[in-house]
C-alpha positions in Angstrom: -21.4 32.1 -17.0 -21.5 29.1 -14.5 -19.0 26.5 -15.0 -18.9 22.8 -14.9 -16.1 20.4 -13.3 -16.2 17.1 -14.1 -13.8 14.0 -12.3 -13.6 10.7 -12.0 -14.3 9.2 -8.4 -11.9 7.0 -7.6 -13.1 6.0 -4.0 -16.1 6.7 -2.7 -16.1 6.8 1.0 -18.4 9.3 1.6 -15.4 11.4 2.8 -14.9 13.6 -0.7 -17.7 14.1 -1.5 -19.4 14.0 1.6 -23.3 14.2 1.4 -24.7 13.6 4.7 -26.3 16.2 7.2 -27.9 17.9 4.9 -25.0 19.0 2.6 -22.9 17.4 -0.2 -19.8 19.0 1.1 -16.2 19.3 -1.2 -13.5 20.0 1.7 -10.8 17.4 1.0 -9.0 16.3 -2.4 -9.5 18.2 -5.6 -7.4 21.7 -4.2 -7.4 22.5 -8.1 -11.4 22.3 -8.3 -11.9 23.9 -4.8 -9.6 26.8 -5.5 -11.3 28.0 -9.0 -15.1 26.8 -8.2 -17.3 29.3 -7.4 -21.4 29.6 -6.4 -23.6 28.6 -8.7 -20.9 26.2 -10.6 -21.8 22.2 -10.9 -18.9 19.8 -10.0 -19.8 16.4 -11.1 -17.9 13.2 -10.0 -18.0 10.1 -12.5 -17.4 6.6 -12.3 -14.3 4.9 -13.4 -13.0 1.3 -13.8 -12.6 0.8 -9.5 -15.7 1.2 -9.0 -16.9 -0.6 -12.0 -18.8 2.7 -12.9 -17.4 3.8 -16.0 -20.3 6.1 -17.2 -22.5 6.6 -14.7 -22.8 9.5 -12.3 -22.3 9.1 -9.0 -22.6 12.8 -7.8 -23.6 16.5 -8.4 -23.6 19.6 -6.7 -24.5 22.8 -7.5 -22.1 25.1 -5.4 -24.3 27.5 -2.8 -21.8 28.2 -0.7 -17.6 28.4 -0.6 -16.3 29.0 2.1 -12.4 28.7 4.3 -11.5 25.9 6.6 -12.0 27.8 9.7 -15.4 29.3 8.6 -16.0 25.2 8.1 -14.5 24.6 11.7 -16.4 27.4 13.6 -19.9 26.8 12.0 -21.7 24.8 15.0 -24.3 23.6 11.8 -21.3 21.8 10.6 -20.2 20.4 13.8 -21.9 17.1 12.3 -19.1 16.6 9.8 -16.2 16.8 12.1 -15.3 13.1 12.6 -15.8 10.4 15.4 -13.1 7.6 14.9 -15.4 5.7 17.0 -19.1 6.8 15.8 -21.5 5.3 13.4 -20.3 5.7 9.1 -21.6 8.2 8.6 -19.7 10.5 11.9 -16.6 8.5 10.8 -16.1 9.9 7.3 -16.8 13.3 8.6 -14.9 15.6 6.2 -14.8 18.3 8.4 -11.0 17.9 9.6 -8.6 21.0 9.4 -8.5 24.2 10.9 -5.7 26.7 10.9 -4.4 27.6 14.4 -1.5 30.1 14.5 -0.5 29.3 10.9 -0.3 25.9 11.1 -3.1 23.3 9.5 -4.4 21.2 12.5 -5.7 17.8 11.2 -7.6 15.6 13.4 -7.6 12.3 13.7 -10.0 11.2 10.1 -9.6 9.4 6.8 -6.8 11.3 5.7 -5.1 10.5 9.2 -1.9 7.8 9.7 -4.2 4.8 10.9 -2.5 5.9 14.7 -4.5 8.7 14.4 -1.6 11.4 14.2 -1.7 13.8 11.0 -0.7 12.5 7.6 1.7 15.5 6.3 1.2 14.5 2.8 -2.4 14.5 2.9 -2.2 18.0 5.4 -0.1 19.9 2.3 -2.3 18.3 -0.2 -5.5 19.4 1.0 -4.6 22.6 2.0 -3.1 23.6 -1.4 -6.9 25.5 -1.5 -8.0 27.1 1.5 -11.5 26.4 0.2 -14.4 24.1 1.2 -17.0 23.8 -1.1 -21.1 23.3 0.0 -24.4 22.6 -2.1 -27.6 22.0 -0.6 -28.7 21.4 -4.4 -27.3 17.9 -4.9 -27.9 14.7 -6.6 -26.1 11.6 -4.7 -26.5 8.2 -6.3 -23.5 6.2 -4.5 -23.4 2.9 -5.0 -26.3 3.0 -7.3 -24.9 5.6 -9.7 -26.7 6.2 -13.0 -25.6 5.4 -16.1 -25.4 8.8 -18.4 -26.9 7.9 -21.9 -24.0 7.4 -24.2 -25.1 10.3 -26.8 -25.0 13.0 -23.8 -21.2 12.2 -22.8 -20.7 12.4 -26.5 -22.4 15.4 -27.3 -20.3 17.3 -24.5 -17.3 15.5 -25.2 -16.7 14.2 -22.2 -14.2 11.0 -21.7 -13.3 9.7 -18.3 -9.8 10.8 -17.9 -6.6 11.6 -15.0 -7.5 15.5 -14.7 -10.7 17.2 -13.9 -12.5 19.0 -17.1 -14.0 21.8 -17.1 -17.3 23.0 -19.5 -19.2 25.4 -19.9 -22.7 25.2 -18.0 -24.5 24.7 -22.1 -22.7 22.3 -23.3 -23.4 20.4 -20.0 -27.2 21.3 -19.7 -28.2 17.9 -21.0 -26.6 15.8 -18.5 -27.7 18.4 -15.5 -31.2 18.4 -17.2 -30.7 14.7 -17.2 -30.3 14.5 -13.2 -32.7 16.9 -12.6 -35.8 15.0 -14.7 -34.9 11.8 -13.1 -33.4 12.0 -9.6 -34.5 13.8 -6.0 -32.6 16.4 -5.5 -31.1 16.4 -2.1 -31.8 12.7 -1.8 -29.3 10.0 -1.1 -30.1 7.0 -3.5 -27.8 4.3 -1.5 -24.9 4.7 0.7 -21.4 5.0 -1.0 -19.2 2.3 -3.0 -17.0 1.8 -0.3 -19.0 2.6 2.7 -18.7 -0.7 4.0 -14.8 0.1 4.9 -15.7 3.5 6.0 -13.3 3.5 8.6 -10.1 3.1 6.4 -7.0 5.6 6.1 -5.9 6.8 3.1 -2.5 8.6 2.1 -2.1 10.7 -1.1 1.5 10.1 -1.1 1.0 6.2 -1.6 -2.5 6.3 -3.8 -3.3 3.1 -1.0 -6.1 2.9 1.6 -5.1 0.7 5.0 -7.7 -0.6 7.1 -7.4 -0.1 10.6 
């Protein structure tokens, strides 16, 4: 039975997710999700207090494909998400950043880069806990326009915005998929992300803070 994973966004770059090219793509953060996700799960990302999003949706993807770093890498169709520090946005939140090259993580120079543009260690280990990208070319992405999920859905499932990711089971979270699915295009982006407008900040996992170059 197909799960679903459920998280709160906390910045929304455009880097994780990323939903441009053609695919809403998982390949940094969440290493717990990305590890245990498989094809044909949902993972969900929901508002919080940042963003001034608390209940609304801002993404959802229905997982077609998981694949490793490298296969992420060597795929010329991906070559679109491998980022440009100097390119439009949408190149310079590509999330399309590590490869493994005699067994050590390559990072190039990205979001989760030092604002030089060498490899941020912290960010390197964190990522790679999961050797795991995740794709959908089944998504919903709302951004900066996120939809607010009616109050008796969240309540129904029991969901509450919280730290951790939650996990459901795919009918107990029908509703709020059904919910998307009667109301949104699928594989349409709605308006560009929260903080695209920064898109070419740095940000380190081992200080929670984004710099702007």
């Amino acid at each position: 039975m197909p799960k679903v994973y459920i998280y709160v966004v906390a910045r929304d770059f455009g880097f994780a997710p990323n939903p441009f090219h053609g695919y809403c793509t998982l390949a940094t953060c969440k290493p717990d999700i990305r590890r245990v996700a498989n094809v044909n799960d949902w993972v969900i990302g929901m508002g919080g207090t940042r963003l001034n999003a608390t209940g609304k949706c801002i993404f959802a993807m229905k997982i077609s494909q998981k694949i490793t770093f490298n296969e992420y890498w060597n795929n010329p169709i991906f070559n679109d998400k491998k980022p440009i520090r100097n390119g439009s946005r949408k190149i310079i939140v590509g999330d399309n950043i590590y490869h493994e090259s005699q067994g050590v993580w390559q990072q190039i120079d990205s979001h989760h880069s030092h604002p030089d543009g060498t490899p941020n260690q912290h960010n390197v280990r964190n990522d790679t806990k999961s050797n795991a990208v995740l794709l959908s070319d089944n998504f919903y992405y709302l951004g900066s326009h996120a939809a607010h999920i009616p109050d008796e859905i969240l309540v129904k499932m029991g969901y509450k915005n919280g730290r951790k990711h939650r996990v459901f089971k795919l009918e107990n979270a029908q509703e709020l998929i059904l919910f998307l699915e009667d109301n949104f295009r699928q594989n349409y982006l709605y308006s560009n992300p929260y903080d695209f407008k920064i898109a070419g900040a740095r940000y380190s996992a081992e200080t929670d803070k984004v710099t702007i170059d």
